[in-house]
N, C-alpha and C positions, 0 to 999 in steps of 0.2 A: 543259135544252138538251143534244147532244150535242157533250161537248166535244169529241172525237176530231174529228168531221164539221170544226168550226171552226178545229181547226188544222190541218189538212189545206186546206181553202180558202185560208186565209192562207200556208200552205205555197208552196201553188201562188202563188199572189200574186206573194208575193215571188221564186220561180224564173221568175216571168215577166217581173219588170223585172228580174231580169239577164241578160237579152235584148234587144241594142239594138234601140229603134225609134223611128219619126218620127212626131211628129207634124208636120204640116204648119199653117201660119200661117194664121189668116181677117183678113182686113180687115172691118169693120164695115160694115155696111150703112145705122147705125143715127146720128140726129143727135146733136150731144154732149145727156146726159141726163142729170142727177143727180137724186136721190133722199134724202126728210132720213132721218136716224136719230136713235138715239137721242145725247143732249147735243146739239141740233140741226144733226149734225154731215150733213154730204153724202157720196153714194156715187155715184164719175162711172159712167155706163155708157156710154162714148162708144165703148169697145171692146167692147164686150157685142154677138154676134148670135144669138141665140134660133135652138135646134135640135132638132128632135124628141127626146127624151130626154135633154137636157142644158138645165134653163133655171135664168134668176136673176132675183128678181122680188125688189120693195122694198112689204112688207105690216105697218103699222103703225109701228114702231120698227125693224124688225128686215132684214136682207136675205137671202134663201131660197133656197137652191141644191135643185133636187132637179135629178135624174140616173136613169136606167136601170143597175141591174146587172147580175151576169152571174145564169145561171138564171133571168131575168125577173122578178130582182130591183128594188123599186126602195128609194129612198135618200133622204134628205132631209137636209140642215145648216143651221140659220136662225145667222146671225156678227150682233153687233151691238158698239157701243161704250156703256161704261159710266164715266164716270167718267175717261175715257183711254183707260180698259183694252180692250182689244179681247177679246170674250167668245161663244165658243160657245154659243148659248142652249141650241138643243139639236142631238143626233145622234138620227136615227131610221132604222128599215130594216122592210121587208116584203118578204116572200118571194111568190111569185106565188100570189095567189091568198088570201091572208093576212091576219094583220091588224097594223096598223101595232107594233113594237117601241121605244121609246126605250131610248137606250142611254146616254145624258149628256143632262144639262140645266146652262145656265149653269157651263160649262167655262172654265178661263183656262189660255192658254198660259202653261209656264216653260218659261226656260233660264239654265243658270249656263254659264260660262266661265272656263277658268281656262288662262294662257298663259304662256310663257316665252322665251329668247331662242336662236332658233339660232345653231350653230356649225358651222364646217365639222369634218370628222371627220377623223381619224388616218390611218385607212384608206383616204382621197379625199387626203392632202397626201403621206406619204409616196412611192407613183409620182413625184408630181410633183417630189419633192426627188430623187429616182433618175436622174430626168429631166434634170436642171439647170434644172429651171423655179423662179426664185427664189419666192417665195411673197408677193408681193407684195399688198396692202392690194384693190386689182383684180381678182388674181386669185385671193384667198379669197371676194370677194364673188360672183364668176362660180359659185361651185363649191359655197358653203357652202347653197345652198338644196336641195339633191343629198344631204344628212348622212342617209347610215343608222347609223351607231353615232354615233345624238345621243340624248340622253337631258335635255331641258329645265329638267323637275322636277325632277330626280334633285341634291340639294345633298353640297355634302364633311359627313363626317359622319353622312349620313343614314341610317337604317335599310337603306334599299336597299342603300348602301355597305360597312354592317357585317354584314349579309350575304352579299352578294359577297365578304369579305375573308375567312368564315367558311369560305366553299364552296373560295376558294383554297385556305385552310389544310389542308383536308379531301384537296383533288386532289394536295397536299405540290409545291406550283410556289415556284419560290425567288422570294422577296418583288422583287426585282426585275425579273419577268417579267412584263412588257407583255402581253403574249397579243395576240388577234386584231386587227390597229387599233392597239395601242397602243407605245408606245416601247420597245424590248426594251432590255434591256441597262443602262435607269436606274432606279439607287433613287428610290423612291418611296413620299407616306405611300398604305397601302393604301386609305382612308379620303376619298381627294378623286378625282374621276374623272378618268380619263387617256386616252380616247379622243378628244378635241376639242381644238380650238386656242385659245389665251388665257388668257384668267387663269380664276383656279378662279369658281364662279359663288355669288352671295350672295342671300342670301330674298328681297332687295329686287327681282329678275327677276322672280319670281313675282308675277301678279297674277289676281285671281280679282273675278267681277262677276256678279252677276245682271241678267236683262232686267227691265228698266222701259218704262213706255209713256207719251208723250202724243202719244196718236192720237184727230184731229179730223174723219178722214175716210176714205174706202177709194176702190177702183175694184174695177173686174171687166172682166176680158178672155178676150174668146175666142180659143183658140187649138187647131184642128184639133177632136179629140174631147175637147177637155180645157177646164176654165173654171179661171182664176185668180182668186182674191179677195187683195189686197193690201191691208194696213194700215200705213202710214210712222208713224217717230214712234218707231222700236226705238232703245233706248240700253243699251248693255251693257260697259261701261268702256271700253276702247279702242275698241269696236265699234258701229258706228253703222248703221241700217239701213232694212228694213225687216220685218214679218213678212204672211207667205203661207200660203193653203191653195189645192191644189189638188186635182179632182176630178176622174175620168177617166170619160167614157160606154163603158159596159160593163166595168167593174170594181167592187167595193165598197171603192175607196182611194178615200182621204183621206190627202195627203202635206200636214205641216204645215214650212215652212222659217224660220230667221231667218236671211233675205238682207243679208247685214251686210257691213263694211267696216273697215277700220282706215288709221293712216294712219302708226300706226309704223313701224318699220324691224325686221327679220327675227324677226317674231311668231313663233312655232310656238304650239297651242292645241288644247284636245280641248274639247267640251262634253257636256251630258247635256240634254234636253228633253224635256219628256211636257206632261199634261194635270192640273191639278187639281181640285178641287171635287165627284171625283165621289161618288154619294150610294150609299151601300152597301143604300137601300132600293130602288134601280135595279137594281145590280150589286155583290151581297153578298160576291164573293168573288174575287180575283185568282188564276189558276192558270195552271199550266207546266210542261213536261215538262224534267226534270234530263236530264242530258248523256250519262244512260243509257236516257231514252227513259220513265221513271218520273213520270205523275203528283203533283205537286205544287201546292197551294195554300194560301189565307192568308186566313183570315174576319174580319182585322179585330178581332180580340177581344183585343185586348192593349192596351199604352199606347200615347199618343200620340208619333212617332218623329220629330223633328227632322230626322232624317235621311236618305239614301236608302240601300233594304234592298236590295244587289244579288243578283243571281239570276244564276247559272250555268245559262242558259235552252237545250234544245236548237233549232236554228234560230231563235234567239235571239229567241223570241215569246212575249210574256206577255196573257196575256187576262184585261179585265175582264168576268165573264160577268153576265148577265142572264137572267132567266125567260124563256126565250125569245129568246133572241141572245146575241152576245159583240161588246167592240171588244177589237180585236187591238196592239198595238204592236210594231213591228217598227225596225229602223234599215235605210238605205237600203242595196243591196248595191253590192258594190266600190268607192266613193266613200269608204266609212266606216271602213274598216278604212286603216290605213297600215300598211307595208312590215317585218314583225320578224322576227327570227331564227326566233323558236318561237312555232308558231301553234296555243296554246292558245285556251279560252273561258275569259277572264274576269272574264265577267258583267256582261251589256252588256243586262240589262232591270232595271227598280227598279221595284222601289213602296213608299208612304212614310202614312204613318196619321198625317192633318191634325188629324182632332178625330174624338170621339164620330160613326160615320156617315158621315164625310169621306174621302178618300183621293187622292192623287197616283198616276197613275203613266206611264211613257214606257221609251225608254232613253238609254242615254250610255258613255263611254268611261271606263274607270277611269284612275287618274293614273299605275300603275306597273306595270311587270313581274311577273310570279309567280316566277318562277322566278332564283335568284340570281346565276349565271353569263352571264346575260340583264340584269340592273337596267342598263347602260348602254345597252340595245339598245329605246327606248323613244322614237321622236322626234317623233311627234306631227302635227299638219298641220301644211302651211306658209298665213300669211296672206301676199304679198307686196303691200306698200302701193298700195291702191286697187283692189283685187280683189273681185268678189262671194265672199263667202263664202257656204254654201248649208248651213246646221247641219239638216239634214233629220232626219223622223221619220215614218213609216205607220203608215197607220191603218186595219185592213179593220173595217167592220161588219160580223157574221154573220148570218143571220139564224134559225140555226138552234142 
């Protein structure tokens, strides 16, 4: 395949949802409908209306999205439930005139989450103490979901800390200088963070959860040039949900989200989400251009990695290729980033080596700052209790 051509498409892709537009809503035409799957579960299609180059049809176990894309592309996704798990059987793509590419088979969505507790910040209360606005229990809660110098994860003691205190040392700032945000004029240990209000924050804030599933049934709705497939049934510690794919007529996305919720009190949280299961006899090789523009990729030929391998990806696109096509993964634009001082890349694609031929991969947010005079400057999303949360991730099939 030409890699170049495929990231260049997904390029485009993604400059083109960060371009607002509307779709507009369909009302169904169609009687309520459901459909069995697999574990003899139901698919309502009572919001489903069948469109020229946009349909979803229920064929054997399985439920079949195909779609028109752009260059007279067309697309195909078959979703089913397995066990609970809600599972991509397969992704396939044909270029016009072509012949069919799979690109995945029997794919399972992940996501981890890992969340912590807002504070309101140094830099948002001091005005106010300027002020004579006493700082009242009210009006930290008015102000505190507003925190840019919050930093969640970030514990007294931690690495992040004892690097910021290093980088002090280095700038020769007398140990009691608060700097930007912070309390001038009081000592302090350098070692616990000092830009936020309350008491210092302990490991027990920290919580971390992977998605689980038990999902019994889906729907499918149309809306405008786009189809939603929805799977209820998402559990991911504090966060409850559901999980979504959506398809758009005339593009090669595929946006996969976990529509979740919590029900805590001042969440902040980042998450990572991809795709697993995929077979490296499909798509042998994950590749990506470094932040210099330089070719990079990864055959799989090492151990098996527990963990996720991050990549300093340029326009943050990592490609599983195939003989013959690529899927793309990309993170949604402006939604996904939050608010920091210094707007480096770093490394918001993974891919991760499941077993012998196996492989994960997506992207996500890492948990800290790079950069050491920054480690406070880290704040995360906010969840505020009973909110959709929208943990988004695209997906272009290429087909070239």
């Amino acid at each position: 395949m030409r890699v170049k051509q495929s990231f260049v498409f997904a390029g485009l892709a993604a400059a083109a949802l960060a371009t607002p537009f509307v779709l507009s809503s369909s009302t169904s035409t169609l009687s309520a409908t459901s459909a069995r799957l697999a574990d003899t579960s139901s698919c309502n299609l009572s919001q489903y209306k069948s469109a020229p180059g946009l349909t979803a049809a229920v064929e054997q176990d399985s439920l079949v999205v195909s779609w028109t894309g752009q260059n007279g592309a067309d697309l195909r996704a078959r979703y089913a439930i397995d066990g609970g798990q809600p599972e991509v059987r397969e992704i396939a793509v044909k270029k016009a005139g072509g012949r069919w590419t799979t690109l995945g088979r029997n794919l399972t969505p992940e996501y981890h989450v890992v969340s912590g507790v807002r504070r309101m910040a140094d830099d948002q209360a001091n005005p106010l103490r300027a002020a004579g606005i006493e700082l009242t229990e009210d009006v930290i809660n008015k102000h505190r979901w507003y925190a840019f110098w919050d930093a969640p994860l970030v514990m007294p003691g931690s690495q992040e800390m004892k690097d910021e205190a290093a980088w002090q040392r280095s700038q020769q700032q007398p140990e009691g200088g608060g700097g930007r945000g912070g309390r001038g004029g009081q000592t302090r240990d350098p070692l616990v963070p000092n830009r936020t209000l309350g008491t210092p924050r302990t490991p027990s804030e920290i919580r971390r959860a992977d998605a689980s599933f038990h999902t019994t049934s889906c729907s499918v709705k149309t809306d405008g040039a786009s189809l939603i497939v929805t799977f209820p049934g998402l559990s991911m510690g504090i966060f409850s949900g559901d999980l979504q794919f959506t398809m758009y007529k005339g593009t090669n996305l595929i946006r996969m989200d976990a529509a979740a919720t919590t029900h805590e009190e001042w969440v902040a949280y980042k998450y990572d989400a991809g795709l697993k299961g995929l077979s490296t006899d499909l798509t042998p090789r994950v590749a990506w251009r470094d932040t210099g523009g330089h070719p990079q990729e990864y055959r799989f030929g090492g151990l098996v990695n527990p963990t996720l391998a991050r990549v300093k990806a340029q326009n943050r696109l990592i490609a599983a290729e195939a003989r013959g096509g690529a899927l793309v993964a990309f993170p949604p634009p402006h939604t996904f980033f939050f608010t920091r001082e210094k707007d480096t890349n770093l490394g918001y694609a993974w891919y991760r080596k499941d077993a012998d031929g196996r492989f994960g991969f997506g992207v996500g947010m890492p948990e800290r700052e790079e950069e050491p005079r920054y480690a406070q400057n880290f704040a995360l999303y906010n969840a505020p209790p009973g909110t959709v949360q929208k943990m988004g991730v695209y997906f272009y099939a290429s087909p070239d």
